[in-house]
Backbone and ligand atoms as CSV (ligand in chain L), in Angstrom:
chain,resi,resn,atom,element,x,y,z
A,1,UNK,N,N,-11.519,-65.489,-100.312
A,1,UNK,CA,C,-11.000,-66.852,-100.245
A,1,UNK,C,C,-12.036,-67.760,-99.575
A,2,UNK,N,N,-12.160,-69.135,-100.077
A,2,UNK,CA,C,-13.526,-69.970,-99.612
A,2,UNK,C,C,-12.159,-70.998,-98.809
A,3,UNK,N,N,-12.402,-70.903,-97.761
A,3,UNK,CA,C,-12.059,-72.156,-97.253
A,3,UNK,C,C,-12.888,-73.860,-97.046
A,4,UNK,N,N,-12.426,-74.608,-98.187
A,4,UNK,CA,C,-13.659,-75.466,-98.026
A,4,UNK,C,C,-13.406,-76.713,-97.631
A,5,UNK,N,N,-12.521,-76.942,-96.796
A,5,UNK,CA,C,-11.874,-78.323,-95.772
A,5,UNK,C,C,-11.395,-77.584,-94.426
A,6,UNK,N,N,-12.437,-78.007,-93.513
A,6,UNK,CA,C,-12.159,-77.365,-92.214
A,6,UNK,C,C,-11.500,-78.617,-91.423
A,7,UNK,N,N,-10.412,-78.102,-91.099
A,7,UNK,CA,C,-9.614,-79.230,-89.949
A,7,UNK,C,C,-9.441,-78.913,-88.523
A,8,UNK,N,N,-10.122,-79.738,-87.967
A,8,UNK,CA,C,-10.602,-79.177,-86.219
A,8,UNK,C,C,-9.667,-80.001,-85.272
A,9,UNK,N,N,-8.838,-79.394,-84.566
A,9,UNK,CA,C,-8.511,-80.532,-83.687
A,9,UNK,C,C,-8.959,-79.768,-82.008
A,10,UNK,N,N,-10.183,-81.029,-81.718
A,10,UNK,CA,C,-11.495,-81.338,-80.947
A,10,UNK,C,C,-10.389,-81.159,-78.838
A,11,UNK,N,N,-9.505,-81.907,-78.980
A,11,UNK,CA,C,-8.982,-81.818,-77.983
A,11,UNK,C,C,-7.631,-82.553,-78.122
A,12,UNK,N,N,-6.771,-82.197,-77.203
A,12,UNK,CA,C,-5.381,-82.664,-76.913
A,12,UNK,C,C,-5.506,-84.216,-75.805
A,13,UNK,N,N,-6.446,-84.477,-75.736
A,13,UNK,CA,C,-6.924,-85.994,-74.556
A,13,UNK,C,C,-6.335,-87.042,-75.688
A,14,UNK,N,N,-5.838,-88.161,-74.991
A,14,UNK,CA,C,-5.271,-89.269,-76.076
A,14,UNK,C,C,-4.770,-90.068,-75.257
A,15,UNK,N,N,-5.390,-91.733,-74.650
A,15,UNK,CA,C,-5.185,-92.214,-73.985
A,15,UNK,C,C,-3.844,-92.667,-74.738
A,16,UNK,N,N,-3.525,-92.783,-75.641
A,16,UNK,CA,C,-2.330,-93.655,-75.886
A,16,UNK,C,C,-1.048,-93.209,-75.956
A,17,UNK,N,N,-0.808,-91.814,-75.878
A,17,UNK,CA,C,-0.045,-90.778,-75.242
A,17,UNK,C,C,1.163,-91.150,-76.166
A,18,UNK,N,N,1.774,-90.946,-77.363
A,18,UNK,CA,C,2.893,-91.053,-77.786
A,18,UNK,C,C,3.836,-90.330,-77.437
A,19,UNK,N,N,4.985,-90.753,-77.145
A,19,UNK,CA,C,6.368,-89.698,-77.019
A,19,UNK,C,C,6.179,-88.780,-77.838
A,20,UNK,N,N,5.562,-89.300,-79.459
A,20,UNK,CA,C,6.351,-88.493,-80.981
A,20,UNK,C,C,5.065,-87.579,-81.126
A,21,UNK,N,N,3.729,-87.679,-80.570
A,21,UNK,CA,C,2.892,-86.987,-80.744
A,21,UNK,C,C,3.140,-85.702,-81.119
A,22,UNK,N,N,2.131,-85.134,-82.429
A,22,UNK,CA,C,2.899,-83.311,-82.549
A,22,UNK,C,C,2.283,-82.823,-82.268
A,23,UNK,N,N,0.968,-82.907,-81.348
A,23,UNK,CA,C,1.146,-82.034,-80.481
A,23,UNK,C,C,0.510,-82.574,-78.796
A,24,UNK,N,N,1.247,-82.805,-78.792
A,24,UNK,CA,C,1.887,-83.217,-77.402
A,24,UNK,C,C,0.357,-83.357,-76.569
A,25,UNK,N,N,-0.442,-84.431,-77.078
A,25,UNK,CA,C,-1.410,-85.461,-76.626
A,25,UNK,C,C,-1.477,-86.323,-75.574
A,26,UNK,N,N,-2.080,-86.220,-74.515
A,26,UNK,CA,C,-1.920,-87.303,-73.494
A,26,UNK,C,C,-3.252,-87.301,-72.771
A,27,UNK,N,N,-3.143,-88.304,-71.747
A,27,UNK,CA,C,-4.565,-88.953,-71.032
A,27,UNK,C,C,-5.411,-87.792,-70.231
A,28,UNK,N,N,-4.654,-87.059,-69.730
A,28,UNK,CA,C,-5.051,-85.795,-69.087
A,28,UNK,C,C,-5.070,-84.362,-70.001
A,29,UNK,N,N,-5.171,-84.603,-71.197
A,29,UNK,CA,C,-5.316,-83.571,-72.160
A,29,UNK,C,C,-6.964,-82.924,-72.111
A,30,UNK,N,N,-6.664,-81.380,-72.518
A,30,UNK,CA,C,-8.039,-81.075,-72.513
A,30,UNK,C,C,-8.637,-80.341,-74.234
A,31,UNK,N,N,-9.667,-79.895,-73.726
A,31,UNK,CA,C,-10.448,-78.838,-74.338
A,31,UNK,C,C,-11.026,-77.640,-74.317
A,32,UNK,N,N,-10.916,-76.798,-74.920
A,32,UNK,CA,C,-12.039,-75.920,-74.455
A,32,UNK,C,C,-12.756,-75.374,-75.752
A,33,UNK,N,N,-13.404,-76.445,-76.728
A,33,UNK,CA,C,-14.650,-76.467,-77.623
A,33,UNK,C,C,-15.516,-76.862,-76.262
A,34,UNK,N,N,-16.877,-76.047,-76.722
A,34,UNK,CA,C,-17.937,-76.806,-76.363
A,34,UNK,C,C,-18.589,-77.279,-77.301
A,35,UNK,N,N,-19.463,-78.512,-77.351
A,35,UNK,CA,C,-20.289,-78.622,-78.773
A,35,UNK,C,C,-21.237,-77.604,-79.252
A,36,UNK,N,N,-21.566,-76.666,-78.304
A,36,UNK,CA,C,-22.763,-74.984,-79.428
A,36,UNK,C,C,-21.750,-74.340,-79.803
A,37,UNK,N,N,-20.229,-74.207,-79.279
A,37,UNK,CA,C,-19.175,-73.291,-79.796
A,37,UNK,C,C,-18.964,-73.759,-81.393
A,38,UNK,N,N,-18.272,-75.164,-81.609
A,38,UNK,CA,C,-18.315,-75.871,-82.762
A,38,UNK,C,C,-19.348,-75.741,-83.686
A,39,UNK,N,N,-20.315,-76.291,-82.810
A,39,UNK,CA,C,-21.714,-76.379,-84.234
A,39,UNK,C,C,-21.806,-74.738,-84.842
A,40,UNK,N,N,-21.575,-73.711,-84.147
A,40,UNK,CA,C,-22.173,-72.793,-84.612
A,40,UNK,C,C,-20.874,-72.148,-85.757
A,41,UNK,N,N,-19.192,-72.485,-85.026
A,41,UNK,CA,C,-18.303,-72.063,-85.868
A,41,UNK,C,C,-18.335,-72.570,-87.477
A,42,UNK,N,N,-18.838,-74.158,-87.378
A,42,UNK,CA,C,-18.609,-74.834,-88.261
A,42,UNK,C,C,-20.132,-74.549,-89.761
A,43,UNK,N,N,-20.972,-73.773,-88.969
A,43,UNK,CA,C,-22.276,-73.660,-89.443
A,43,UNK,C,C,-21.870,-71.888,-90.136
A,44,UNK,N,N,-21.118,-70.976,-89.731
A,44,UNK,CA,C,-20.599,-69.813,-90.040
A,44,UNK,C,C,-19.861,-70.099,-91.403
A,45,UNK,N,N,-18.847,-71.385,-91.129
A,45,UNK,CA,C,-17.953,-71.338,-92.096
A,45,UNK,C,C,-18.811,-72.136,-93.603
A,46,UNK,N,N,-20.012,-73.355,-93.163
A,46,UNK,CA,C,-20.496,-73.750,-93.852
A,46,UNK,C,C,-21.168,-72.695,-94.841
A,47,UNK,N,N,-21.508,-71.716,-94.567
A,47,UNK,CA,C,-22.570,-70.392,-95.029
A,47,UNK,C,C,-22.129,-69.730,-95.950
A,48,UNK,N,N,-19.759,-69.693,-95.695
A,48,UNK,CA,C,-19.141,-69.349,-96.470
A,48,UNK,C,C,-18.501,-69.976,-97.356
A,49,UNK,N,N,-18.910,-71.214,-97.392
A,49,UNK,CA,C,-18.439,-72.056,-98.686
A,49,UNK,C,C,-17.795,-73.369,-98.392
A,50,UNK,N,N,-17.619,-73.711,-97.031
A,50,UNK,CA,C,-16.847,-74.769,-96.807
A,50,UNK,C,C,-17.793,-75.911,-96.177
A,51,UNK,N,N,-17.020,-77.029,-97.275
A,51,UNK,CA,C,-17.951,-77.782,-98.094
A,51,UNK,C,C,-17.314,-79.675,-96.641
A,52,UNK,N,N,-16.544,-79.523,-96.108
A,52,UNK,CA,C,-16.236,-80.405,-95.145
A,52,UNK,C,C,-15.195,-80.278,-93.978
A,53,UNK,N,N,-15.578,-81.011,-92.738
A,53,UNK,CA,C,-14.776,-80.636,-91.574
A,53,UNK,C,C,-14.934,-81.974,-91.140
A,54,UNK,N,N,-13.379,-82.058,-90.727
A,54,UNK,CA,C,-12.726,-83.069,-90.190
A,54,UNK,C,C,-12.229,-83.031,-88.738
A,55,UNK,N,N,-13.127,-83.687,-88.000
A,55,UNK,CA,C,-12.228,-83.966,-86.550
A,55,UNK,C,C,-11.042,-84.853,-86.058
A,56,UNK,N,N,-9.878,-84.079,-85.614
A,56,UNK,CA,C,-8.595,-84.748,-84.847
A,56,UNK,C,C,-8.269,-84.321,-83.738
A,57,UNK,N,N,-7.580,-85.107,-83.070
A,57,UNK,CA,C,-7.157,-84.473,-81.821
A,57,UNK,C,C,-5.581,-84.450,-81.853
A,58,UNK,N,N,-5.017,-85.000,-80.706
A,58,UNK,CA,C,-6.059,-85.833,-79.799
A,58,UNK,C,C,-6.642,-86.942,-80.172
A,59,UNK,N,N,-7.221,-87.608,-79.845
A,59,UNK,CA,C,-8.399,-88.542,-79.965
A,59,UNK,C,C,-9.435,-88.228,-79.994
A,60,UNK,N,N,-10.229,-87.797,-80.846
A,60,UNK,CA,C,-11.586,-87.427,-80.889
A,60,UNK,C,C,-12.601,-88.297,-80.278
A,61,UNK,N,N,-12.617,-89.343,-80.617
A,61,UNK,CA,C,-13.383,-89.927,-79.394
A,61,UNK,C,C,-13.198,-89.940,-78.329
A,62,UNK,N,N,-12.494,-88.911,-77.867
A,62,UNK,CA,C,-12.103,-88.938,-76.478
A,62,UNK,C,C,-13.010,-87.735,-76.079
A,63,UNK,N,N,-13.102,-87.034,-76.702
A,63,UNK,CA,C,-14.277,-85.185,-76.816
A,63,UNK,C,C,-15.538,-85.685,-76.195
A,64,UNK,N,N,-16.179,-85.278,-75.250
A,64,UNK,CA,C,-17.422,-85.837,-74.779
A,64,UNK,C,C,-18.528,-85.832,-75.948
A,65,UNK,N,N,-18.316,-84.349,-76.687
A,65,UNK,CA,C,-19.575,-83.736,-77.479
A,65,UNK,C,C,-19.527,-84.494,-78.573
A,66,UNK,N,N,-18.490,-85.064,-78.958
A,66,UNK,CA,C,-18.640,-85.335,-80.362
A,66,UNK,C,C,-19.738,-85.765,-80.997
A,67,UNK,N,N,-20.133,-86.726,-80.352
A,67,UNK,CA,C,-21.870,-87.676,-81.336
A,67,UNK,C,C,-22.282,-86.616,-81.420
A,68,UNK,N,N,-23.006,-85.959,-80.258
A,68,UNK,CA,C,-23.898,-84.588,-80.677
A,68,UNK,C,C,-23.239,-83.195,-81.991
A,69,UNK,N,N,-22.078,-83.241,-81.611
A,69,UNK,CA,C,-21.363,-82.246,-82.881
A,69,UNK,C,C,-22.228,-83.003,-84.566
A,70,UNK,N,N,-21.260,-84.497,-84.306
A,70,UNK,CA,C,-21.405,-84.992,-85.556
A,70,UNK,C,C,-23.314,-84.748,-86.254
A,71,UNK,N,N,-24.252,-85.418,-84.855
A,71,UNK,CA,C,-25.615,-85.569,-85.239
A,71,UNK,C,C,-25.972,-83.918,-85.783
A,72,UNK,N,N,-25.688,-83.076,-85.350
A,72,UNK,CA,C,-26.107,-81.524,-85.276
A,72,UNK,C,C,-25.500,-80.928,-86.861
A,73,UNK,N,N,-24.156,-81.693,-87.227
A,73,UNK,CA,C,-24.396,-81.334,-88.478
A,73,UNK,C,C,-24.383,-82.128,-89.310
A,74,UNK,N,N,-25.376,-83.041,-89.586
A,74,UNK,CA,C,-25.364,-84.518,-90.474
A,74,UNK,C,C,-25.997,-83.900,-91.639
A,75,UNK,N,N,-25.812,-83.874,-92.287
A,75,UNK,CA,C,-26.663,-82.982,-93.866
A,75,UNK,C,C,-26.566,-81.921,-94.286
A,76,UNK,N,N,-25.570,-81.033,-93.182
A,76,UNK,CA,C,-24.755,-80.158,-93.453
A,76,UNK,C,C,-23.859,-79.803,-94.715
A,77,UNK,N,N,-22.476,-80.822,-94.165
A,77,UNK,CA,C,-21.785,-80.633,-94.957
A,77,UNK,C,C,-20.742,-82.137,-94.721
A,78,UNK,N,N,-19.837,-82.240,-95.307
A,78,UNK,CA,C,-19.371,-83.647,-94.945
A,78,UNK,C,C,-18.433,-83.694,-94.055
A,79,UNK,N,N,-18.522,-84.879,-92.768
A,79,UNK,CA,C,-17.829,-84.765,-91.763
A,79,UNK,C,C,-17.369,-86.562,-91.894
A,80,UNK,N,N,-15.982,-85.653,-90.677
A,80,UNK,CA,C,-15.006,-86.662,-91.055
A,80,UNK,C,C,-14.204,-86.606,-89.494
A,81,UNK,N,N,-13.659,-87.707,-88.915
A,81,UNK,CA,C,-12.871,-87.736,-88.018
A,81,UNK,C,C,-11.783,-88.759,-88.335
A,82,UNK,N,N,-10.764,-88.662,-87.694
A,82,UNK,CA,C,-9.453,-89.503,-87.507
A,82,UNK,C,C,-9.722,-90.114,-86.330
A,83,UNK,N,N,-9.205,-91.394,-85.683
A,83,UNK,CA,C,-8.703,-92.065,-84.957
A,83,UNK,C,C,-7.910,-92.781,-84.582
A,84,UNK,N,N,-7.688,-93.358,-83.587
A,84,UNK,CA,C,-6.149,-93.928,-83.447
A,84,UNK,C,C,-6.841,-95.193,-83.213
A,85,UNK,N,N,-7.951,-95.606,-83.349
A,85,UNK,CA,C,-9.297,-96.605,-82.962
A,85,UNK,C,C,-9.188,-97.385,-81.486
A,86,UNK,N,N,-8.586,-97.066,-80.888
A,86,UNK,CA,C,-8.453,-98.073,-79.443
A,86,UNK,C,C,-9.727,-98.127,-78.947
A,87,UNK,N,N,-10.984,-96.881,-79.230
A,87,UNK,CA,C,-12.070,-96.683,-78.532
A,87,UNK,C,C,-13.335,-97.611,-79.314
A,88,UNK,N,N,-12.811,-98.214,-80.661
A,88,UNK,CA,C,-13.610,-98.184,-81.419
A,88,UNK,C,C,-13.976,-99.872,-81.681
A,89,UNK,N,N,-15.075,-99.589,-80.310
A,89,UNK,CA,C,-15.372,-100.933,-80.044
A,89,UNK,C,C,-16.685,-100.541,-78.753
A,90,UNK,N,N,-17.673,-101.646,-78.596
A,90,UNK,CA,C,-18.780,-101.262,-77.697
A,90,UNK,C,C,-19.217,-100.184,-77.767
A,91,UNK,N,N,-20.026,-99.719,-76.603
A,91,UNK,CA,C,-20.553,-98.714,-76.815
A,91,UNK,C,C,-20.412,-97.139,-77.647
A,92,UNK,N,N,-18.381,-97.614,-77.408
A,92,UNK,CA,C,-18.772,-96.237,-78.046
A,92,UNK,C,C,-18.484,-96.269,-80.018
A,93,UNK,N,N,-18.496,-97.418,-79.970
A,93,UNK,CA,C,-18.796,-97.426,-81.624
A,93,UNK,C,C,-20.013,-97.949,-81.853
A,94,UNK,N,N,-20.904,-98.407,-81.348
A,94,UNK,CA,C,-22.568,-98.050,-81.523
A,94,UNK,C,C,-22.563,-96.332,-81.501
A,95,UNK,N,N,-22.276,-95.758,-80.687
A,95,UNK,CA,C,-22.739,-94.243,-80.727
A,95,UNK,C,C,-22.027,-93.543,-81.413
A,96,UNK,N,N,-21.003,-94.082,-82.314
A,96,UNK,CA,C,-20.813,-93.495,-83.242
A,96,UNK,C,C,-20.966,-93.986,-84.649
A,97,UNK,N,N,-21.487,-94.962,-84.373
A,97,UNK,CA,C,-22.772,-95.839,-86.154
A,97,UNK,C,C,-23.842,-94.652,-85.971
A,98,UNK,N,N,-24.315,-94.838,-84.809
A,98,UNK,CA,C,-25.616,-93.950,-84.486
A,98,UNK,C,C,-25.804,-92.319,-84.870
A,99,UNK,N,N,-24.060,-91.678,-84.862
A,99,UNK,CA,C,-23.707,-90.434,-85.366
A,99,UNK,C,C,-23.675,-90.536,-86.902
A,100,UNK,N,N,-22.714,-91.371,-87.165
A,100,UNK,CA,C,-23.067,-91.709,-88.756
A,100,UNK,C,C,-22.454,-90.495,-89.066
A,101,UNK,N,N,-20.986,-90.629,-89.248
A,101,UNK,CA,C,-20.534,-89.779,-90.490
A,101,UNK,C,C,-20.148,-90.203,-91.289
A,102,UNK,N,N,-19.200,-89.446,-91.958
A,102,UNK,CA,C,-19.328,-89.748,-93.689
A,102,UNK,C,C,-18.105,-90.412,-93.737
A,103,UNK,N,N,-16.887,-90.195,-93.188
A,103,UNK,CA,C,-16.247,-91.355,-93.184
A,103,UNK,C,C,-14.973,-91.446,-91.824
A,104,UNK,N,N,-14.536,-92.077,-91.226
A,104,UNK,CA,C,-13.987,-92.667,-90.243
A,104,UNK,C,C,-12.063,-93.078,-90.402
A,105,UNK,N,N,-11.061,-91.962,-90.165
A,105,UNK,CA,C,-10.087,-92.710,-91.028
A,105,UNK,C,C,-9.102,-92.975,-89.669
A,106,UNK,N,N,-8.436,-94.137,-89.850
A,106,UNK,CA,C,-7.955,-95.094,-88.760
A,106,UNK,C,C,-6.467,-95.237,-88.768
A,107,UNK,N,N,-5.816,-94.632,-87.600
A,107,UNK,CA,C,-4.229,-94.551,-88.005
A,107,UNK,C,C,-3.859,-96.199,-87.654
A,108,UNK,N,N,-2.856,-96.013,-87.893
A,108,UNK,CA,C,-2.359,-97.415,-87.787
A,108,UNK,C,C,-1.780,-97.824,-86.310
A,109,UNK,N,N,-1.509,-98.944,-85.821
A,109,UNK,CA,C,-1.702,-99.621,-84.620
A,109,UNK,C,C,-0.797,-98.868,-83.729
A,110,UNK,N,N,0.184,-99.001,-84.217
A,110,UNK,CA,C,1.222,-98.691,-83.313
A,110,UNK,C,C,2.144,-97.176,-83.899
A,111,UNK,N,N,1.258,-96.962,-84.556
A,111,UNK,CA,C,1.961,-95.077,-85.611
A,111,UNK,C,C,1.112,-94.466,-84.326
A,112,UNK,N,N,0.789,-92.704,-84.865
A,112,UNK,CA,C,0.191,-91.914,-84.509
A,112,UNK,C,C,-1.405,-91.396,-85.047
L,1,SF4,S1,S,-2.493,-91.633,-81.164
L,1,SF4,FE1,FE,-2.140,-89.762,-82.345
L,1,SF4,S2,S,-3.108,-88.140,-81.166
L,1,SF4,FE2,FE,-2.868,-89.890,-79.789
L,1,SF4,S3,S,-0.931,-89.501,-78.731
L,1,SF4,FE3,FE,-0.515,-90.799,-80.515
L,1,SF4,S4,S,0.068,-89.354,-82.155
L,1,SF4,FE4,FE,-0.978,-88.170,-80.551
């Protein structure tokens, strides 16, 4: 079996903390990816056929590693994150133009 849509969820951190969250996301949420754990899982699975991986949390921009995840596999294979966009402004959306993935998908304001 080729699994070829990898769906990662990066950490449970999520400043905007919904009641309805499924899985139970909040400001003090953690992780325990590191970004060489990721790059290398996602580089295993790339080898076996899977052709894109998508980061969620959580809030993925909330993951310290992420730019470096994203930069480490840019030509890889196609990457993708969700957001809830509250972050996605100043610096840290320069550093993530600067990551440059393939595409960026944006929940809605007041959903999940
Ligand atoms: S924005 Fe999404 S990830 Fe964050 S708490 Fe709400 S439902 Fe969970």
């Amino acid at each position: 079996m080729i699994v070829e849509r990898l769906s990662i969820e990066l950490t449970n951190r999520c400043s905007k903390h919904c009641s309805f969250c499924y899985n139970h996301s909040q400001p003090s949420g953690d992780t325990s990816w590191t970004p060489d754990e990721l790059v290398n899982f996602v580089l295993e699975c790339q080898k076996r056929g899977t052709k894109a991986v998508s980061f969620g949390g959580g809030e993925p921009l909330e993951y310290p590693g992420l730019f470096e995840v994203l930069q480490r596999l840019r030509g890889v294979l196609f990457r993708s994150l969700t957001s809830n966009g509250l972050k996605l402004q100043g610096e840290c959306l320069k550093q993530l133009v600067a990551a440059n993935p393939d595409k960026v998908h944006c929940t809605v304001p007041n959903g999940g």
